[in-house]
C-alpha positions as a Markdown table, in Angstrom:
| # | Residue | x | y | z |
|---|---|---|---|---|
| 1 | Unk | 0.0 | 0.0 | 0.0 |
| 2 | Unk | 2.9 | 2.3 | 0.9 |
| 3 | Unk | 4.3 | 1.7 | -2.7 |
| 4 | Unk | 1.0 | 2.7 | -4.3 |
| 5 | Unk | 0.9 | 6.1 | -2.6 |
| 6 | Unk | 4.5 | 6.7 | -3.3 |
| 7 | Unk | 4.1 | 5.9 | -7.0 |
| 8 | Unk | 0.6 | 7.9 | -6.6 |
| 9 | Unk | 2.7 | 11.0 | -5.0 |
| 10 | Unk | 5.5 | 10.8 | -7.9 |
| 11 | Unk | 3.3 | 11.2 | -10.5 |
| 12 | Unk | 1.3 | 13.7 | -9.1 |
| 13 | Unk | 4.6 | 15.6 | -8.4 |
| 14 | Unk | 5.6 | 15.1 | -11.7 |
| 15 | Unk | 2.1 | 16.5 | -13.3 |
| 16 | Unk | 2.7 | 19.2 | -10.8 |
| 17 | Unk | 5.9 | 19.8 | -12.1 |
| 18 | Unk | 5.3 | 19.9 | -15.7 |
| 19 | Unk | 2.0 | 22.4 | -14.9 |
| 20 | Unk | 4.9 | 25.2 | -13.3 |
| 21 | Unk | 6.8 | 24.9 | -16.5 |
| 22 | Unk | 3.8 | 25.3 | -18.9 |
| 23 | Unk | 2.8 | 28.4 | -16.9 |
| 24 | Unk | 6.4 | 29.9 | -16.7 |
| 25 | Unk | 6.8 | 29.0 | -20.5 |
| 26 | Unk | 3.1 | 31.2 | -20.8 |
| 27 | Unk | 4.6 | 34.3 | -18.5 |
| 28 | Unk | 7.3 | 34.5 | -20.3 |
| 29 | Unk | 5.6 | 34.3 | -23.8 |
| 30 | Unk | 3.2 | 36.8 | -22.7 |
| 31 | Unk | 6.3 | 39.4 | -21.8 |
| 32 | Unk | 7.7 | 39.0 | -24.8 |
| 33 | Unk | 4.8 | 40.1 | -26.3 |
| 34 | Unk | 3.9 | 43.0 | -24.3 |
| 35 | Unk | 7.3 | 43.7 | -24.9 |
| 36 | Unk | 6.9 | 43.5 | -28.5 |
| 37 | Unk | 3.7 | 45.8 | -27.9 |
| 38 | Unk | 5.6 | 48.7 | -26.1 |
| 39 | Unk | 8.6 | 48.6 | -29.4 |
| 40 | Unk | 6.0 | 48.9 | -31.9 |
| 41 | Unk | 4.1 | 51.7 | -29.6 |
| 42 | Unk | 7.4 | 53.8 | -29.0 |
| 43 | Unk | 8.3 | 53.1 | -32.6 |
| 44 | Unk | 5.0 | 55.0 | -34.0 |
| 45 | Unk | 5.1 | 57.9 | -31.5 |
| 46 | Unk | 8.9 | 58.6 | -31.9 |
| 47 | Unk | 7.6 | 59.7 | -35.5 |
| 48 | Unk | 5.5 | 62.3 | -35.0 |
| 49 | Unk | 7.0 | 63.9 | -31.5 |
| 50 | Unk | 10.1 | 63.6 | -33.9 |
| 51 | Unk | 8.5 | 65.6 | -36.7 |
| 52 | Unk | 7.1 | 68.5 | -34.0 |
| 53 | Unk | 10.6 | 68.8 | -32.3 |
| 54 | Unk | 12.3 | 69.5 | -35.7 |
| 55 | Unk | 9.2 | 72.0 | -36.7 |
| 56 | Unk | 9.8 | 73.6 | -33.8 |
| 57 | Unk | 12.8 | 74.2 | -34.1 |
| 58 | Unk | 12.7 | 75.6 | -37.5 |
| 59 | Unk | 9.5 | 78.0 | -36.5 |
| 60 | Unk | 12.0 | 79.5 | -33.7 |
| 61 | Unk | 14.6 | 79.9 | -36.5 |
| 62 | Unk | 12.3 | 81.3 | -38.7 |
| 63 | Unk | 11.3 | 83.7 | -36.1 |
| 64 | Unk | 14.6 | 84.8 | -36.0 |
| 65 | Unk | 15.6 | 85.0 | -39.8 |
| 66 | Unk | 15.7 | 89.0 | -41.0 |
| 67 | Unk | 12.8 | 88.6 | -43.2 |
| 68 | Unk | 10.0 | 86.9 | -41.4 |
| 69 | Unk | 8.2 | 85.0 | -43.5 |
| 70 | Unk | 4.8 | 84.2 | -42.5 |
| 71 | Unk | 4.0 | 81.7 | -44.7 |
| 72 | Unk | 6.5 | 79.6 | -44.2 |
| 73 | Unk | 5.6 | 80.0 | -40.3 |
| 74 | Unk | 1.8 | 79.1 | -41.2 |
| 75 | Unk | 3.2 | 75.8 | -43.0 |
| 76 | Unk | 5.4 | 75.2 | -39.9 |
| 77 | Unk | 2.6 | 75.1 | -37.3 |
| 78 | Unk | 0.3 | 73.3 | -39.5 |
| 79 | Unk | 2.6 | 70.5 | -39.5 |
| 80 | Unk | 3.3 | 70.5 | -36.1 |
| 81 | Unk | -0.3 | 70.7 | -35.3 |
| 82 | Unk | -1.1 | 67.7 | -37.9 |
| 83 | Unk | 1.5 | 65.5 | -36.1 |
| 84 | Unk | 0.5 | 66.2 | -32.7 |
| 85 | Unk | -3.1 | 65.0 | -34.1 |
| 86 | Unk | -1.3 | 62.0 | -35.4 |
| 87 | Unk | 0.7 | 61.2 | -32.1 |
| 88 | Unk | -2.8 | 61.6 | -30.0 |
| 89 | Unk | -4.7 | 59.2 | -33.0 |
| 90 | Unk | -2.3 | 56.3 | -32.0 |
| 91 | Unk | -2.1 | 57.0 | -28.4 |
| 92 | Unk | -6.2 | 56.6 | -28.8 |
| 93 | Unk | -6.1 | 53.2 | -30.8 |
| 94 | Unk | -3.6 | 51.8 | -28.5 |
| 95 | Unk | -6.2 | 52.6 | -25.8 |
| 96 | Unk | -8.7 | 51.1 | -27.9 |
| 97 | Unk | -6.9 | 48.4 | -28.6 |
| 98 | Unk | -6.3 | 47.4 | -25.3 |
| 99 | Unk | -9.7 | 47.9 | -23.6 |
| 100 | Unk | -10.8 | 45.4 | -26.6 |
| 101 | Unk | -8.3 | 43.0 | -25.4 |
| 102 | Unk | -9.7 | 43.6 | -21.1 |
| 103 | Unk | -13.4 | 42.6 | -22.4 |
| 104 | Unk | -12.6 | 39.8 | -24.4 |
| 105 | Unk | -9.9 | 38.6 | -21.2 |
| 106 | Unk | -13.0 | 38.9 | -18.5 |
| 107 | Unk | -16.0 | 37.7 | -20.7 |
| 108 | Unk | -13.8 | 34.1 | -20.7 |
């Protein structure tokens, strides 16, 4: 009898033991992809916040130049106006995005 609940107790270690891994193997998949998530995100908004430091910088030198030339100005802030539109458009989707992802998490 003592041999039947050892053998009993092995392989319910065992299935114990392969259940940890499994789950491990899953946190870890999981990280990689949030990681993978956060890349991508930084990727897109490094574009645009890119795009609205250079115009910036060019409106302040413009603002400086001898001849200030307002069109060029007007152009300038347009642009950095269009891209922070753009940066708060993927910030929003992300958002999206991920509140799709919490329903469909609890509604399992």
């Amino acid at each position: 009898m003592l041999t039947v609940l050892l053998i009993e107790t092995v392989f319910l270690h065992s299935g114990l033991t392969s259940a940890i891994i499994l789950q491990r193997r899953e946190r870890i998949n999981r990280l990689l992809s949030v990681d993978a998530v956060t890349a991508s995100l930084a990727h897109e908004l490094r574009t645009p916040l890119a795009t609205i430091a250079l115009n910036a910088s060019t409106a302040i030198s413009e603002l400086h130049s001898s001849p200030l030339n307002l069109k060029d100005l007007d152009d300038i802030l347009k642009n950095i106006e269009a891209e922070s539109h753009r940066a708060g458009a993927i910030i929003s989707s992300v958002r999206q995005l991920s509140k799709k992802t919490t329903d469909q998490t609890t509604s399992c």
